[in-house]
N, C-alpha and C positions, 0 to 999 in steps of 0.2 A: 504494500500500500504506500509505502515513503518513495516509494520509485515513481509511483505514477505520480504523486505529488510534488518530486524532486522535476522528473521529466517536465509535468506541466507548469511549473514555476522557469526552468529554462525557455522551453520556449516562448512563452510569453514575456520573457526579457529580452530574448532576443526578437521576438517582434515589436516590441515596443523600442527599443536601437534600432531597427530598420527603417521605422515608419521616421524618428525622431531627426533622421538625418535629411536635409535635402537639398542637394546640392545647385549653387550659385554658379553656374558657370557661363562668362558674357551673357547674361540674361537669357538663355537657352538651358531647357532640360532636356536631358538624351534619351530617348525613346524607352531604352532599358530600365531604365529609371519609374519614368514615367508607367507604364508596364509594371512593372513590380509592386509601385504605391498603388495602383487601380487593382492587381492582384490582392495586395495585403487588407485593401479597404473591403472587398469583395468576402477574404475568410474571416473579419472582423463582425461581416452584417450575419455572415454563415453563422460563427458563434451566438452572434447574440440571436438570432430567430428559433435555434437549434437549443438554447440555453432555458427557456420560458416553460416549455414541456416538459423537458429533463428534470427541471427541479421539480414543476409539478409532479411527475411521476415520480418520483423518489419520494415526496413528500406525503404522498398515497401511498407509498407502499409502506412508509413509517408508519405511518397515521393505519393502516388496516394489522398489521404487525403487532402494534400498540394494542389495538381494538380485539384481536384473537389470540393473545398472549396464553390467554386462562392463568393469570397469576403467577408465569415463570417470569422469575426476577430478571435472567440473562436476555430472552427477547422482549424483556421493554427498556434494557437497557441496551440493549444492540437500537429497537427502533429510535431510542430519541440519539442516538449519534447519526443515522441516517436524516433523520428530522434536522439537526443542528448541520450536521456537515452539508448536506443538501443546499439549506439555505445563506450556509456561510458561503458556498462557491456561486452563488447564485448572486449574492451581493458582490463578490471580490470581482467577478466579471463584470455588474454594472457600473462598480466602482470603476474597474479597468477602461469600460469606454468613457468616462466622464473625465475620466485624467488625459486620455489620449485627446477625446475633445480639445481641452483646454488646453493643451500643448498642440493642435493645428491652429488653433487660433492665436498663438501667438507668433505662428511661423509665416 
């Protein structure tokens, strides 16, 4: 589990370095460039359209988890980590496009 949360905190650092660069060259951007930020912007709207479900669904499988436990202590406590982690990555990604916002707007 630390792997896919190591993995997905990499990447999103380095997409967030990708996006944050943009290069000034004789007031001309090079096609590649240009290209790549139209790509990165593209799997930014992917995550977030793809992110709203997701967490809904995890957040229902807590929440029914929760609700059929019959009183075992270990799956209500497994669903409310699904419940909290759920909605922790659901905020860090809104969080995430609201900073990248605010860093185009200042570019």
């Amino acid at each position: 589990m630390k792997k896919i949360y190591l993995f997905t905190f990499c990447f999103i650092f380095i997409f967030i370095i990708l996006l944050s660069f943009e290069p000034n060259v004789y007031c001309a951007t090079p096609k590649i460039v240009t290209k790549l930020t139209d790509a990165f912007e593209d799997i930014e709207d992917w995550f977030l359209k793809l992110a709203t479900p997701a967490a809904a669904v995890a957040v229902g499988v807590g929440v029914f988890m929760k609700k059929f436990s019959f009183g075992d202590e270990e799956r209500i406590r497994t669903s409310k980590k699904i419940i909290r982690g759920s909605l922790f990555s659901y905020g860090f990604l809104l969080a995430l496009d609201l900073i990248l916002q605010a860093i185009k707007s200042f570019i």
